[in-house]
MARTORLO-57109 format. One record per residue (C-alpha): y, x, z; residue number from 1; residue in three letters; chain. Coordinates in Angstrom, 1 decimal. Each point is the difference from the previous one (the first is absolute). Layout:
N
<rec Y="Y" X="X" Z="Z" i="NUM" aa="ALA" ch="A"/>
...
END
This chain:
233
<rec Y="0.0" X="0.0" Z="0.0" i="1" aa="UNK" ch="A"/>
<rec Y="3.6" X="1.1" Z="-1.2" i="2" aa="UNK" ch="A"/>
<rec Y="2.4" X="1.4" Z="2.7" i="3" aa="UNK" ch="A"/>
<rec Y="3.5" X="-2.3" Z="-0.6" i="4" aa="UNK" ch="A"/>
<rec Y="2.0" X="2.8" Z="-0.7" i="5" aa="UNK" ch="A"/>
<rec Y="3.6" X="-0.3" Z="-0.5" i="6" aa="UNK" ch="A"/>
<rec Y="1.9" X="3.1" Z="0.4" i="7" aa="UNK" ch="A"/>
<rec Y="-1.6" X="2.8" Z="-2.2" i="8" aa="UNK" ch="A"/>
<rec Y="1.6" X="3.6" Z="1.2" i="9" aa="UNK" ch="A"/>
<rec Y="-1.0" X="2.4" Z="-2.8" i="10" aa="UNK" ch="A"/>
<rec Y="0.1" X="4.0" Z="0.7" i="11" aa="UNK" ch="A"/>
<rec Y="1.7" X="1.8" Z="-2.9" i="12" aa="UNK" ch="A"/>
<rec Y="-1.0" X="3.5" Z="-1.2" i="13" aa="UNK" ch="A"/>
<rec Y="-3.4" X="-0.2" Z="-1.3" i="14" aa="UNK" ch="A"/>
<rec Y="-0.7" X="-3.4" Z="0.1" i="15" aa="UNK" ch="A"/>
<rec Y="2.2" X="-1.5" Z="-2.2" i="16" aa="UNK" ch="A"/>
<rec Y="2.6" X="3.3" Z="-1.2" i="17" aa="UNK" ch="A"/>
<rec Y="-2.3" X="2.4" Z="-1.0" i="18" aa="UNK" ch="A"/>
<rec Y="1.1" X="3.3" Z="1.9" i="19" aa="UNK" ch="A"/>
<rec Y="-2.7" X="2.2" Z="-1.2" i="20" aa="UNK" ch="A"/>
<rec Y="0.6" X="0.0" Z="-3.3" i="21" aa="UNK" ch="A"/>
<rec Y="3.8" X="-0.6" Z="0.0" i="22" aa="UNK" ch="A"/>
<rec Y="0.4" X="2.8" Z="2.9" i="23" aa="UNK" ch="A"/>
<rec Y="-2.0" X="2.5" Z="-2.4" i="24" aa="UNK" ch="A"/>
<rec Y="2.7" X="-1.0" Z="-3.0" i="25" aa="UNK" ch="A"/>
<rec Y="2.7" X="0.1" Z="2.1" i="26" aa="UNK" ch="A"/>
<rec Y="-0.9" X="3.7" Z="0.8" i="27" aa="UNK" ch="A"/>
<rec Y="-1.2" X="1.0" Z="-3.6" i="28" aa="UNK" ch="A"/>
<rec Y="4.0" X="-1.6" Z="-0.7" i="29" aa="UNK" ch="A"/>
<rec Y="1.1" X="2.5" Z="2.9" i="30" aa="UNK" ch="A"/>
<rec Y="-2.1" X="2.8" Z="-0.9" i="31" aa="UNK" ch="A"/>
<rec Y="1.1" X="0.2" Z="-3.6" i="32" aa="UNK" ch="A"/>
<rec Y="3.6" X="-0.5" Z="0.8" i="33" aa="UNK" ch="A"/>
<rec Y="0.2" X="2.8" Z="2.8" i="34" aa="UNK" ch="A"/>
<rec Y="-2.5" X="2.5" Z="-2.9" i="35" aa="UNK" ch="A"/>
<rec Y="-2.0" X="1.0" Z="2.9" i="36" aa="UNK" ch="A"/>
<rec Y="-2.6" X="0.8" Z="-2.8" i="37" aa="UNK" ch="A"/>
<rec Y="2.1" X="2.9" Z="-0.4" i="38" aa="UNK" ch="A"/>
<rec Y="-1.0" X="1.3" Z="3.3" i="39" aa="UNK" ch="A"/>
<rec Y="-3.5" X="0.4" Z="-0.9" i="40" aa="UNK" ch="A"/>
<rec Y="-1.2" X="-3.1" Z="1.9" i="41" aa="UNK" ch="A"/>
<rec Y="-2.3" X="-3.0" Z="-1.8" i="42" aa="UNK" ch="A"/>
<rec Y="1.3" X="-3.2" Z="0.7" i="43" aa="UNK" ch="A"/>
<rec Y="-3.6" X="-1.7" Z="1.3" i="44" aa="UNK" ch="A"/>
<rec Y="-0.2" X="3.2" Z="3.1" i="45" aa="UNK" ch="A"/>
<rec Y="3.4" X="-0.8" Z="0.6" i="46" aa="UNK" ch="A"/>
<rec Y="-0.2" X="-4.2" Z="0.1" i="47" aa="UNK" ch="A"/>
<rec Y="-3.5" X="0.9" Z="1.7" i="48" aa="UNK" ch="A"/>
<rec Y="1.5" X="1.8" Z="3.5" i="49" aa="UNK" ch="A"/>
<rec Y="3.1" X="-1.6" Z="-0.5" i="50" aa="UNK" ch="A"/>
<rec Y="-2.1" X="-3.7" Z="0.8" i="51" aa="UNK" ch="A"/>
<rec Y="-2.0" X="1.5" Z="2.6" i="52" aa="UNK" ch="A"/>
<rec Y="3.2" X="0.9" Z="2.1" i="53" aa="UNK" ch="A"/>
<rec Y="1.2" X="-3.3" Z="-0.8" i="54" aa="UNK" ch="A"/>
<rec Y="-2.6" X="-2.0" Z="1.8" i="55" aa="UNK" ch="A"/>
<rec Y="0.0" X="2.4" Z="2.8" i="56" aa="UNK" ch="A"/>
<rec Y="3.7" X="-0.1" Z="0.6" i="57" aa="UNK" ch="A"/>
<rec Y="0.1" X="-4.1" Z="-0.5" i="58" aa="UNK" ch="A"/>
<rec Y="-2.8" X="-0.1" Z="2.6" i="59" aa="UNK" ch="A"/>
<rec Y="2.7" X="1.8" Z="2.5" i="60" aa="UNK" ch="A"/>
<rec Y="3.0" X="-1.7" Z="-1.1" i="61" aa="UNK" ch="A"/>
<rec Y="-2.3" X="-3.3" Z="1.0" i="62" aa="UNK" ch="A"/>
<rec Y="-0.2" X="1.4" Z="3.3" i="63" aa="UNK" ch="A"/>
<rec Y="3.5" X="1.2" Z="0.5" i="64" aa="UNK" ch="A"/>
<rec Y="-1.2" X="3.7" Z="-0.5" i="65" aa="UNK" ch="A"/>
<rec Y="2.8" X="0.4" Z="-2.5" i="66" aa="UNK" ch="A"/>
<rec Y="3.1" X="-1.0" Z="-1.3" i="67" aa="UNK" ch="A"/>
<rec Y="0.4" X="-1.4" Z="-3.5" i="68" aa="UNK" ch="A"/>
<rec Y="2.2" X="3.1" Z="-1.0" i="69" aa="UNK" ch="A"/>
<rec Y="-2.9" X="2.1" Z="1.4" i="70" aa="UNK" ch="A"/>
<rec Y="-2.3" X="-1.9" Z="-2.1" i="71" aa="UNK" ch="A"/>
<rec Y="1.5" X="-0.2" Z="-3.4" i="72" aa="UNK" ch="A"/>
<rec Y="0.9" X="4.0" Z="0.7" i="73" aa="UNK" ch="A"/>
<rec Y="-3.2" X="2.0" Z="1.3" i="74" aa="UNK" ch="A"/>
<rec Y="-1.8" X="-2.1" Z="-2.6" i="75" aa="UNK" ch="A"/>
<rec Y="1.1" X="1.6" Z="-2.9" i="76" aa="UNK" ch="A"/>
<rec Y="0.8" X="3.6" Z="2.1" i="77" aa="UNK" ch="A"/>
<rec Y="-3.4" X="-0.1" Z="1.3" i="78" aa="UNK" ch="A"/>
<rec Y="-1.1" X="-0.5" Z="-3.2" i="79" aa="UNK" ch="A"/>
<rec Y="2.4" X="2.8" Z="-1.4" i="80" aa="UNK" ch="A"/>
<rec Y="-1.3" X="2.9" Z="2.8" i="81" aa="UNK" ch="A"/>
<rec Y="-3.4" X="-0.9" Z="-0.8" i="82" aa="UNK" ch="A"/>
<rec Y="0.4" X="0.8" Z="-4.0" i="83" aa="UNK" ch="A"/>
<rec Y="2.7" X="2.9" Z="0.8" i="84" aa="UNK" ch="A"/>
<rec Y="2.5" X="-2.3" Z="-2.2" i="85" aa="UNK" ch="A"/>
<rec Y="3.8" X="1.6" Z="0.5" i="86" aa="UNK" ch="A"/>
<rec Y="3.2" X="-1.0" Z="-0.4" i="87" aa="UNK" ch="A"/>
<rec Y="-0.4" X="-3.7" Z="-0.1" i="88" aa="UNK" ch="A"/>
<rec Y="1.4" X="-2.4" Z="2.8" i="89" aa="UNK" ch="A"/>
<rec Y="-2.2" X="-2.0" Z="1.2" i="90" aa="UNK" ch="A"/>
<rec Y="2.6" X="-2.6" Z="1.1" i="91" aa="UNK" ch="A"/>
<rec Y="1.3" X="-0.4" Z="-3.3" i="92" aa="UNK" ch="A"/>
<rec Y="-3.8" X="-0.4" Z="-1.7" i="93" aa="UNK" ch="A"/>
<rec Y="-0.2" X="-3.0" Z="2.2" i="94" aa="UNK" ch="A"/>
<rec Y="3.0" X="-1.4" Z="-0.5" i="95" aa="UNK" ch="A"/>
<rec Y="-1.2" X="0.3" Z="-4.0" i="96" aa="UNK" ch="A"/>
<rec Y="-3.2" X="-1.3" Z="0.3" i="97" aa="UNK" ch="A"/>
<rec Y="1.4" X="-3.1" Z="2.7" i="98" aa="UNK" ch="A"/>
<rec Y="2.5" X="-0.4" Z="-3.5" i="99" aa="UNK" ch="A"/>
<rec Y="-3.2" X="-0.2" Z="-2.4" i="100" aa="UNK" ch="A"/>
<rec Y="-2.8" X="-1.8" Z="2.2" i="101" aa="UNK" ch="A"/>
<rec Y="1.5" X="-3.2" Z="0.0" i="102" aa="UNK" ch="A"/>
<rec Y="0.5" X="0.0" Z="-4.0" i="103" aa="UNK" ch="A"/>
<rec Y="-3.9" X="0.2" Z="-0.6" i="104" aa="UNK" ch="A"/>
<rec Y="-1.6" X="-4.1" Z="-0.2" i="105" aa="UNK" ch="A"/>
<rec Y="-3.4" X="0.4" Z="0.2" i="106" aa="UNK" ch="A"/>
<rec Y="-1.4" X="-3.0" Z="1.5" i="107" aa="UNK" ch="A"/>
<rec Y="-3.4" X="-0.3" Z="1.8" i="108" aa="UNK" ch="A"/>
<rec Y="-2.2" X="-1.8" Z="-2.6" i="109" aa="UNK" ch="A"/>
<rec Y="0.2" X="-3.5" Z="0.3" i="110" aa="UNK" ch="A"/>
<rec Y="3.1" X="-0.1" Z="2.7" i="111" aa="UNK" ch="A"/>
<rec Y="2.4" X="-2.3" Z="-1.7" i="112" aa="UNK" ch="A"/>
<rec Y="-3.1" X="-2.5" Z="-0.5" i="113" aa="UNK" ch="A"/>
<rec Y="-0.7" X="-0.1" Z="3.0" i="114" aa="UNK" ch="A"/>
<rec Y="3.6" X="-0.9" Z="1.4" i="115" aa="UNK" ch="A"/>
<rec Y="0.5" X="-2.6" Z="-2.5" i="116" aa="UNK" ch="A"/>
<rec Y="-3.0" X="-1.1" Z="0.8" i="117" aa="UNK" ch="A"/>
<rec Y="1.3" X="-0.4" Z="3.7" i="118" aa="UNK" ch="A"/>
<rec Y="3.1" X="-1.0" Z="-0.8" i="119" aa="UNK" ch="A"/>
<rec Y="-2.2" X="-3.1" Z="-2.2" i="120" aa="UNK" ch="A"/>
<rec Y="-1.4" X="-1.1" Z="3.5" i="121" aa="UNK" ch="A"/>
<rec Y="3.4" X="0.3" Z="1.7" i="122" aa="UNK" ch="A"/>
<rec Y="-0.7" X="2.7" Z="2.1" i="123" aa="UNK" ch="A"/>
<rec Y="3.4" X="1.9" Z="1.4" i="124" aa="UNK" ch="A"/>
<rec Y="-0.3" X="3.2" Z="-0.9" i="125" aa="UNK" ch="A"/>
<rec Y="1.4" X="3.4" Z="2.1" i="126" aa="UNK" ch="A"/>
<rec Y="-0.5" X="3.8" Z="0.0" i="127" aa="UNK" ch="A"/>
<rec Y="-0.5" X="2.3" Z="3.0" i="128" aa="UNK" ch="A"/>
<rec Y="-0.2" X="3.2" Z="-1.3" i="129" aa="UNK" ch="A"/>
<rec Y="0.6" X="4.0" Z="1.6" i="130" aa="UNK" ch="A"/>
<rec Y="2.6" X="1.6" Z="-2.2" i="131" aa="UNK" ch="A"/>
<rec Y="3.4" X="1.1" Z="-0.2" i="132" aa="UNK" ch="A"/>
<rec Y="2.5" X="-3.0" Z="-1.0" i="133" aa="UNK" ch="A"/>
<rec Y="1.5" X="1.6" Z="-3.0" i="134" aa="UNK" ch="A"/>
<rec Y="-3.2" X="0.4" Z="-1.8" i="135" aa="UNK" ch="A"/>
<rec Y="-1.9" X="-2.9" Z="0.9" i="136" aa="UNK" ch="A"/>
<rec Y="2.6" X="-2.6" Z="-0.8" i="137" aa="UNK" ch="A"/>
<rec Y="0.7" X="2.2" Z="-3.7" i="138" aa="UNK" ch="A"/>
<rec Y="-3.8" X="-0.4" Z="0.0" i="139" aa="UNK" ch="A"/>
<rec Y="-0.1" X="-3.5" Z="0.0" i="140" aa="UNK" ch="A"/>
<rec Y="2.4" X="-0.8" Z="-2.3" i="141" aa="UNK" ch="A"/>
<rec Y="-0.8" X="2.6" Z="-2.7" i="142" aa="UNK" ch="A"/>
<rec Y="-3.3" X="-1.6" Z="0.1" i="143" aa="UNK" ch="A"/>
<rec Y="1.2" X="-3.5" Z="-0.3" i="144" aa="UNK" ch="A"/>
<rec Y="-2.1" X="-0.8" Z="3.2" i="145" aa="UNK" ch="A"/>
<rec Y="2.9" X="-0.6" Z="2.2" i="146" aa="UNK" ch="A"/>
<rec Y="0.6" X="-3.6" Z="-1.1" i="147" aa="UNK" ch="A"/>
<rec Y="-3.5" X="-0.9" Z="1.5" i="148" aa="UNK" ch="A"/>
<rec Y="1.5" X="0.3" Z="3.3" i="149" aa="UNK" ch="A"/>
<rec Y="2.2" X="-1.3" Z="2.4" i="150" aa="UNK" ch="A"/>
<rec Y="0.4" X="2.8" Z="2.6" i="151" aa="UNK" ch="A"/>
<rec Y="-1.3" X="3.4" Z="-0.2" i="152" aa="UNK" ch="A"/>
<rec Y="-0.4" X="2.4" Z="3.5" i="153" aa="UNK" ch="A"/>
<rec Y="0.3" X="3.2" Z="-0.5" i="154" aa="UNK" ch="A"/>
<rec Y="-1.1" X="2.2" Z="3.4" i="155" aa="UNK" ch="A"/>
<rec Y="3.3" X="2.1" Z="-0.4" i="156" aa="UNK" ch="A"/>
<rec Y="1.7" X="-2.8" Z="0.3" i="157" aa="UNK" ch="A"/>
<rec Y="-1.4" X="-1.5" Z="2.8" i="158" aa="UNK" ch="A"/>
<rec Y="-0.9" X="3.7" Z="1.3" i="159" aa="UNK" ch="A"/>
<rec Y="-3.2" X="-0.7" Z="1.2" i="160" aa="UNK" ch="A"/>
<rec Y="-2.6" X="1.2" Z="-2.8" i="161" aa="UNK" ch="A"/>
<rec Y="-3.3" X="-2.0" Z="-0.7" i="162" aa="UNK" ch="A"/>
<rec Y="-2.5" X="-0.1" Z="2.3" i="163" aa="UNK" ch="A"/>
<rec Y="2.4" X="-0.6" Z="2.9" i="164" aa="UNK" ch="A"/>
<rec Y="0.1" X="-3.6" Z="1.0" i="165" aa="UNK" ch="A"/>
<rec Y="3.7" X="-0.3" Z="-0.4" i="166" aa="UNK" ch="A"/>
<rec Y="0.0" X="-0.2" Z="-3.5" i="167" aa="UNK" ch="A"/>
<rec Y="-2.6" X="-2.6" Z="-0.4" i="168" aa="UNK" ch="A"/>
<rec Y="2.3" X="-2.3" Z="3.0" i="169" aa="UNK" ch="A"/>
<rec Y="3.0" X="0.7" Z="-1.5" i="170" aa="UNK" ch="A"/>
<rec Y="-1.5" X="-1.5" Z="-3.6" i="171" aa="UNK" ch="A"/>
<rec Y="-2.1" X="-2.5" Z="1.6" i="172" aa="UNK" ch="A"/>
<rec Y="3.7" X="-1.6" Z="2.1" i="173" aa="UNK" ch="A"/>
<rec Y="2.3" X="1.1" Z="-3.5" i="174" aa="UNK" ch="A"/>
<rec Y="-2.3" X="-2.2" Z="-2.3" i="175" aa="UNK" ch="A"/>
<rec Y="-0.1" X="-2.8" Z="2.8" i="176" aa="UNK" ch="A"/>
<rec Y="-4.0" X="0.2" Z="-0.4" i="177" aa="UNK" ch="A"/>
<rec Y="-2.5" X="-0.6" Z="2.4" i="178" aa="UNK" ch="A"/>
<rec Y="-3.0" X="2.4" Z="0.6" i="179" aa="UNK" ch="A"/>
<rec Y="-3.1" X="-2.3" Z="-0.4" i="180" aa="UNK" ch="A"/>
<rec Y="1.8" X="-0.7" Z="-3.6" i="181" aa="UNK" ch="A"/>
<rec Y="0.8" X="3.5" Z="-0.8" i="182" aa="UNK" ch="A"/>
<rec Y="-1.7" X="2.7" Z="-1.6" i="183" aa="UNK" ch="A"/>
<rec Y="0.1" X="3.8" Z="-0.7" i="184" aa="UNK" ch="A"/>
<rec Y="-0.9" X="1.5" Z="-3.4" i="185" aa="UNK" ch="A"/>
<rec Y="-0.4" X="3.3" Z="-0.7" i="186" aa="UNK" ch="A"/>
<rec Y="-2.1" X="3.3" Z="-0.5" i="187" aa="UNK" ch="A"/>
<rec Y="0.3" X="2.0" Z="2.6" i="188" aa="UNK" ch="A"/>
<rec Y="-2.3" X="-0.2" Z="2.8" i="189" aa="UNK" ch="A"/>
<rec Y="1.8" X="1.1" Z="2.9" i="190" aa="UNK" ch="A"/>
<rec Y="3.5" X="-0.8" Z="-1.2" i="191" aa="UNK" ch="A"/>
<rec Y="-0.1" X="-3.7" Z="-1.4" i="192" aa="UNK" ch="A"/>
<rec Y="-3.3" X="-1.3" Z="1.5" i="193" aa="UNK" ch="A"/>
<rec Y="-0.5" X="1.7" Z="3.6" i="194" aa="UNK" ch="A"/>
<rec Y="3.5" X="-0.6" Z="0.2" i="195" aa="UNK" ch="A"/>
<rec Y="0.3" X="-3.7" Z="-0.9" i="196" aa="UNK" ch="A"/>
<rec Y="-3.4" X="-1.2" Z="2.0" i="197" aa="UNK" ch="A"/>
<rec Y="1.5" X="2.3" Z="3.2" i="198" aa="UNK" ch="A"/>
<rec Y="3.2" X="-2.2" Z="-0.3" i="199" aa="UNK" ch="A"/>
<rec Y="-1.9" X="-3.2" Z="0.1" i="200" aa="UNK" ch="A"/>
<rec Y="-0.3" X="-1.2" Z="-3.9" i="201" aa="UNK" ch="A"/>
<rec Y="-2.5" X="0.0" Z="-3.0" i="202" aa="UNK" ch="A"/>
<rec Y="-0.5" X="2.7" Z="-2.6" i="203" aa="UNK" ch="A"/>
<rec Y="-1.5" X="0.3" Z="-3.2" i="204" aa="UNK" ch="A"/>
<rec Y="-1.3" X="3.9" Z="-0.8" i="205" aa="UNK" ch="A"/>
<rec Y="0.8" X="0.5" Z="-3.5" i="206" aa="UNK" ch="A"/>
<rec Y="-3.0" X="2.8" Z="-0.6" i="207" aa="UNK" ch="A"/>
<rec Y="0.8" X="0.8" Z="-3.1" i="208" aa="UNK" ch="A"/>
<rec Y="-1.8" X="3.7" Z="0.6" i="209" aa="UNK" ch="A"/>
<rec Y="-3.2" X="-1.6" Z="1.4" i="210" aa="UNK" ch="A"/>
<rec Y="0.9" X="2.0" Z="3.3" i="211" aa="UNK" ch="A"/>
<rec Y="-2.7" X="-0.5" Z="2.7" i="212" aa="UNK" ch="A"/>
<rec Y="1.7" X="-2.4" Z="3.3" i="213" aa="UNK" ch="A"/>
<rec Y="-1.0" X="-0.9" Z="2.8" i="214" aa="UNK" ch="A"/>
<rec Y="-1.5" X="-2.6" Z="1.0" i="215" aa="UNK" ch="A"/>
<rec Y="2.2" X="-3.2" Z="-0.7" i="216" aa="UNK" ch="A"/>
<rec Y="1.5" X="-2.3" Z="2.4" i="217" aa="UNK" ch="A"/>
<rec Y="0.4" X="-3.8" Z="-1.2" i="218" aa="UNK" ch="A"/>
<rec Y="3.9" X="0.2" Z="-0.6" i="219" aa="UNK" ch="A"/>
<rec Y="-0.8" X="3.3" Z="-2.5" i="220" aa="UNK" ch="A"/>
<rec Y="-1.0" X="-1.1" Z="-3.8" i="221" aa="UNK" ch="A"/>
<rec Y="-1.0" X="2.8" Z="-3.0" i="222" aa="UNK" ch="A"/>
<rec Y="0.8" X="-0.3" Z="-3.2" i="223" aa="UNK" ch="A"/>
<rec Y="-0.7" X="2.6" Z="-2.4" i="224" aa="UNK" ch="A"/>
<rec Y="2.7" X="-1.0" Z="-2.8" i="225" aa="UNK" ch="A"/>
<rec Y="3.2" X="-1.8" Z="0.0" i="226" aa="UNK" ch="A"/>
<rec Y="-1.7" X="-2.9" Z="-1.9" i="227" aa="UNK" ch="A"/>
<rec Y="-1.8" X="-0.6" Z="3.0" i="228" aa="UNK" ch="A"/>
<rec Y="2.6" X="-1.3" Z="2.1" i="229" aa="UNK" ch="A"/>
<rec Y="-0.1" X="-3.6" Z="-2.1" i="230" aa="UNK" ch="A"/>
<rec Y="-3.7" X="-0.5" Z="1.6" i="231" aa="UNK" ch="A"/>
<rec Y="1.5" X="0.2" Z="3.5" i="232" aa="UNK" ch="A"/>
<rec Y="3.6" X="-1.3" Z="-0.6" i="233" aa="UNK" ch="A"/>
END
């Protein structure tokens, strides 16, 4: 039996913008411009360290380990020390790449179905998403998604990242929604799922890598594709 659902709060990167890929062209936009070629280093070593020092420096800025001028920095200078690339501000890459990230519109395959599917069944629509504001809200409407929804939360904003219960109560009392009718959709784990079930409301695990979980409480759903929603919603 269906859940009444009524309040659909959609995570962002990677489940309906598609980060990989439009982070990876982002940086091939960055690399060329900045000719790092030049300096003897392949772009795929550099995106390669460059995303593991990513994850591990989002990872601390979730815990308040750093700042966010600390994280957009040692990012690339990490990334810089470890391929003994000179004479290039790591500030300034950032700020470049933050310019070009938001241009790419790669969507997750079958996103904008989905929502208008939603949208058909009168579902109200928000996003609760871990970003910076700048990009996440150029991310939206370079990718035409942005209409879909009527209030997007971005943890900068609210300065409480994902998984930290404030988010989740500060969208659940913003969209006027009650818990029992509200649900959490994303693809992260421990971010969007652990996070949303901790704070009291549904989720829906969108496995699109077939990742191994634990096993599943009655307020967590799978689905392995987008298309997948319309069989719960």
């Amino acid at each position: 039996m269906r859940k009444k659902y009524t309040h659909l709060f959609f995570d962002l990167d990677n489940t309906l913008w598609d980060f990989k890929t439009n982070s990876k062209c982002a940086m091939q936009e960055t690399f060329n411009i900045l000719q790092l070629d030049k300096k003897g280093v392949a772009f795929d070593a550099f995106f390669d360290i460059y995303s593991r020092n990513n994850t591990n420096l989002w990872t601390a800025y979730r815990k308040k380990e750093v700042s966010k001028k600390e994280l957009t920095r040692q990012r690339f200078q990490l990334t810089f020390d470890s391929l003994a690339i000179n004479g290039v501000d790591a500030l300034a890459m950032n700020e470049l790449y933050l310019h070009e990230m938001p241009k790419q519109s790669h969507l997750i395959e079958g996103a904008k179905e989905i929502l208008d599917y939603a949208k058909s069944k009168v579902y109200r629509l928000f996003i609760i998403t871990n970003g910076f504001k700048e990009v996440q809200h150029a991310k939206l409407k370079r990718s035409g998604l942005d209409p879909y929804f009527e209030k997007v939360f971005i943890s900068e904003e609210i300065k409480m990242p994902k998984p930290g219960r404030e988010i989740f109560e500060h969208a659940i009392k913003s969209a006027n929604a009650k818990k029992k009718s509200s649900v959490m959709i994303g693809d992260d784990w421990d971010v969007d799922i652990c996070g949303a079930t901790s704070f009291g409301i549904d989720a829906i695990y969108y496995n699109h890598l077939k990742q191994p979980v634990p096993e599943l409480k009655n307020t967590v759903q799978v689905i392995h594709s987008l298309s997948g929603l319309s069989s719960i919603l």
